[in-house]
N, C-alpha and C positions, 0 to 999 in steps of 0.2 A: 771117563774124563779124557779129555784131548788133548796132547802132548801144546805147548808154546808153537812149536816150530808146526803144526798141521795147520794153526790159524794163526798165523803171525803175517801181519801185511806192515809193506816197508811205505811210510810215506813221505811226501818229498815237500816239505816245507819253504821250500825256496822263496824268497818276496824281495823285489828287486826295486828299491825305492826310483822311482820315476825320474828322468833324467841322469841317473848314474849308469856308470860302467862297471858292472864289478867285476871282481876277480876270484871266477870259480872255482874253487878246491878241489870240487869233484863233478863228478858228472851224473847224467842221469841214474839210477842202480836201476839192473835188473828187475823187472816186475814191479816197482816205483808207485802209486798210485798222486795225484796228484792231491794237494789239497790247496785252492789256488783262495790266498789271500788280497788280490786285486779284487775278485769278483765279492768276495763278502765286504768289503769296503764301503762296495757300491751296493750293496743290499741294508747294511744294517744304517740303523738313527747316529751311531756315536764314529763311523768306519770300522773299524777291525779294532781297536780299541778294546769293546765293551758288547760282544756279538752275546743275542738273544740266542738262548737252546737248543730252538726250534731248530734255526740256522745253522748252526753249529750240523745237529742232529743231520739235518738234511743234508750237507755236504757229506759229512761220514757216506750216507746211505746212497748218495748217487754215485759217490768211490766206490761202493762196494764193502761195507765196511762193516761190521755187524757189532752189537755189543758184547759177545764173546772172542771178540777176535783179540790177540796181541799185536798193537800199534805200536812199531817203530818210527821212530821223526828222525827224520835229518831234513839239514839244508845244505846247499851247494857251495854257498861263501863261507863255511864254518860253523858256526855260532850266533845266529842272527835272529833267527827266526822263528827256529825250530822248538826255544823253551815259549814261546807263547803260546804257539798249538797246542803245545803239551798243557798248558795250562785251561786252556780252552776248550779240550778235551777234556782234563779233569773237572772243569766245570758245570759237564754234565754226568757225572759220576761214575765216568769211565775209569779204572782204576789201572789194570793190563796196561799202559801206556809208559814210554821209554823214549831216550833221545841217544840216536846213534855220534856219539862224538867221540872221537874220530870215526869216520867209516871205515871199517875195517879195507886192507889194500887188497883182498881175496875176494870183493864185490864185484860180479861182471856190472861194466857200461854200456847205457844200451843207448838209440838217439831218440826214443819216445816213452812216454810216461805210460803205463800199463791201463788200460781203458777194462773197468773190470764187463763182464758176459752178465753179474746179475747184480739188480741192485740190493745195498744191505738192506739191515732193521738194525736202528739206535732205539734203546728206548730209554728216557732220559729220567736220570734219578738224583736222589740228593747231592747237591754238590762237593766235591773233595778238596776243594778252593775255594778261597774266600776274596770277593770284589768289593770294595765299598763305592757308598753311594756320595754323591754331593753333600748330602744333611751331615753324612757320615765326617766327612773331612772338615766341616767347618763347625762340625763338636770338637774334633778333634786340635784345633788351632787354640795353645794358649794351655792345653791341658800335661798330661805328663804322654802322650805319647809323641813317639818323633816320626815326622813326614819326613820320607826321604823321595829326591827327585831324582831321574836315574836318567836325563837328558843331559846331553851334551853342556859345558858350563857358560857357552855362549847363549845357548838359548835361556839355559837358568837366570843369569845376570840380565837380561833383556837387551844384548847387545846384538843379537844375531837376530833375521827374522826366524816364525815360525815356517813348518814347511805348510801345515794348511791353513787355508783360509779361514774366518774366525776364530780363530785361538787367541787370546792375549800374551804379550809377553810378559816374561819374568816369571816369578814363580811363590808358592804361599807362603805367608806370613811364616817365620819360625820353620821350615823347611831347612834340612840339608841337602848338598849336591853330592852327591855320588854317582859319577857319571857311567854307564856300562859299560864304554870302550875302556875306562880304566881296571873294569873286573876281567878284564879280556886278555891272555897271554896270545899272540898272535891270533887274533882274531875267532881267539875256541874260550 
């Protein structure tokens, strides 16, 4: 059996919402692979949201990625990005998987993201996460369980616009708001 540290690949969750400016905490890390959340966006039916396996799968494997490897996530603004991969990943029953927060300060910076020499093998299994579906939420409206919304409370109330195109504003019947910037101590 192979130690963590012989296959442990660091990857870089970064996702920079379009028109903003942020402010990076860190920089690239050493040997970094990317996993670029823009491009699956524009691949899948729902954005990045709600990515199909496949997809998912695929992007591991053109990183280089394998399903015995030990996947570390971070992201460069803190706390952003990086627990959705993680879940994205477990949703192909990737288990080895971890979210580097804080990056440790003994990380070399490098200024490009690690381009692996071979493509991985995902092979995709039952999932270790649980998504629901539309049918799913609207049994659930009215029953004993609570829908929590985890957006900003402007966009909850329908006061703010959405950022994409067809979304409605506001938010479901008997829903709470619990926004994430509020689970958030400086942005981690």
């Amino acid at each position: 059996m192979t130690s963590p540290d012989e296959n442990t690949v660091i990857v870089d969750a970064t996702w920079v919402v379009p028109g903003s400016n942020p402010d990076f905490r860190y920089g690239i890390l050493d040997g970094a692979r990317e996993f670029d959340l823009a491009s699956l966006k524009l691949n899948t039916p729902l954005g990045h949201r709600f990515p199909p396996p496949q997809i998912i799968a695929h992007m591991l494997e053109k990183s280089g990625i394998s399903s015995g490897d030990y996947i570390k996530i971070y992201d460069r603004v803190g706390l952003f990005s990086s627990p959705f991969v993680r879940w994205a990943i477990r949703s192909i029953g990737v288990k080895n998987v971890s979210i580097l927060n804080p990056v440790p300060s003994h990380m070399k910076i490098v200024d490009a993201h690690t381009v692996p020499k071979t493509r991985g093998s995902m092979t995709i299994k039952e999932p270790l996460v649980k998504a629901v579906v539309k049918e799913e939420v609207l049994a659930a409206i009215g029953s004993d369980t609570q829908i929590v919304d985890a957006r900003g409370h402007g966009r909850f109330a329908g006061v703010e616009p959405e950022p994409r195109a067809g979304l409605r504003s506001g938010h479901i019947p008997g829903s709470i708001n619990m926004p994430y910037g509020d689970m958030l101590d400086d942005n981690r």
